[in-house]
N, C-alpha and C positions, 0 to 999 in steps of 0.2 A: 515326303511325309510317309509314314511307316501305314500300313496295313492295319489296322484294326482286329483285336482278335478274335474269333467267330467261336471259337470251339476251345475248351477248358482240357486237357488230356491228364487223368490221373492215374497217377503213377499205382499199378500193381505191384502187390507184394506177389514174390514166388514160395509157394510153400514152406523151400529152407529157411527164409527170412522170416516167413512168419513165427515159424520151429524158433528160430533163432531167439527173437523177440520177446517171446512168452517165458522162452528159458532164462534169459536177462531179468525179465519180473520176475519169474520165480524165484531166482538168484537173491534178487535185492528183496521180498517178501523175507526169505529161511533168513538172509542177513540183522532185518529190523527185527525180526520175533523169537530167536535163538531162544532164549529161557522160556517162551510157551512153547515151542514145538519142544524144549527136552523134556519139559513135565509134561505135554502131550504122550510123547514117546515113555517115556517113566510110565504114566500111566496103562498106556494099553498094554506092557510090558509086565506089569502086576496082575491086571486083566487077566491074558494069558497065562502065567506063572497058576494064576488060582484056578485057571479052566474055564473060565468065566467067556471067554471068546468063544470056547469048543461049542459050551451049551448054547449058546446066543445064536451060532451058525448053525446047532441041530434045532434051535426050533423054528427058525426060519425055514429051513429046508422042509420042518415037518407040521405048517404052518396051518396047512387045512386039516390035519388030523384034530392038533389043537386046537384052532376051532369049535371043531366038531365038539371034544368035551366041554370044553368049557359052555358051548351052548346047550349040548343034552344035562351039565349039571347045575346051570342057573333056571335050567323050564320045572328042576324038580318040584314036587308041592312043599316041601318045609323051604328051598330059596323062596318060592313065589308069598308063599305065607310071612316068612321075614320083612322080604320088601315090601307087601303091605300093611303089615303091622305097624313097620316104620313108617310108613307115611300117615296110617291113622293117626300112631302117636305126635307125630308132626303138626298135622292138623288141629289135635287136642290143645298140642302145646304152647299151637299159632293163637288160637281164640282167648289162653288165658293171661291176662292182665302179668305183664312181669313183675311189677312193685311187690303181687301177691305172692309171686313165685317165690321173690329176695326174700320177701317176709316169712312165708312159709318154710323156707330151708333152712335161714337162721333161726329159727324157733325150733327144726328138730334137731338141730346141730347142738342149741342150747340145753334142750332135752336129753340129746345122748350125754352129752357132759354132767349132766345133775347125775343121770340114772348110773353113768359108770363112774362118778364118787360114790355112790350108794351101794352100789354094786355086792362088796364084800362084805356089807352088814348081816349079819346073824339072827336082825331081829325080823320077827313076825308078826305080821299086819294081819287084825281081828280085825273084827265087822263094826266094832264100834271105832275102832278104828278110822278103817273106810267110808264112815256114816260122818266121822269128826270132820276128812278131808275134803267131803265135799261141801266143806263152807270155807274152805282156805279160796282164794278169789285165783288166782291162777290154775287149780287144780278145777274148779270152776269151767274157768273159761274155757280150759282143752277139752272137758267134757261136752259142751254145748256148742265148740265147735265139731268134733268129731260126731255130735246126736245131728248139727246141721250138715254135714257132709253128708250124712247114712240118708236124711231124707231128703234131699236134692239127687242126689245118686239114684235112692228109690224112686221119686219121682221119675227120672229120663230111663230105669229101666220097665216102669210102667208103661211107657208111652211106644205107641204101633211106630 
């Protein structure tokens, strides 16, 4: 009867084998993917050719300079003022209703299109004129929305 075995012993690679191994993968990798490593290669080749590498490596290398600006010119007060404006108007634009938004753009969109047919007319608009249009019911409406904008608006600039 044979011995039973007590102990497993596995096999070490030596360095060259391992060397050797890794080169055989990479071998058969560059074999499978030939046409991405040459537009690989194509590419960083164009990279280069435009300079595009040199600058990539000088600003790595001069990385905490840049930095440095780009943080001393995002702290100035017109960046700081920007980004919070945009976020106010963010804010604004979160609370209002979008239907009203769709609604409201197409209606001035509708508007510029009336006002640039009209555009090149010659003629001159009197007062009785003016007194005529405010019974035309669309000419109407834009006016009493625009009087109810001014006093909503007035209203919240009233307010502490």
């Amino acid at each position: 009867m044979a011995s039973p075995i007590t102990h497993l012993k596995k096999k070490q690679l030596s360095p060259d084998e391992i060397r050797h191994n890794k080169l055989k993968e990479l071998e058969s990798l560059l074999a499978e993917q030939d046409q991405a490593l040459n537009k690989l290669l194509q590419i960083t080749g164009d990279l280069n050719d435009a300079g595009i590498l040199d600058a990539a490596l000088a600003m790595v290398k001069a990385k905490e300079g840049i930095t440095e600006i780009v943080v001393h010119q995002a702290t100035r007060e017109p960046v700081t003022n920007l980004i919070n404006n945009m976020m106010s108007a963010a804010g604004a634009l979160t609370a209002i209703d979008p239907a009203t938004t769709e609604k409201l753009a197409a209606s001035v969109a509708d508007g510029l299109k009336e006002a640039e047919a009209e555009r090149t007319s010659d003629k001159k608009v009197g007062i009785f004129q003016l007194m005529k249009s405010l019974k035309d019911p669309d000419i109407n409406r834009s006016i009493k929305f625009g009087l109810n904008f001014l006093k909503g608006m007035g209203k919240s600039l009233g307010k502490k």
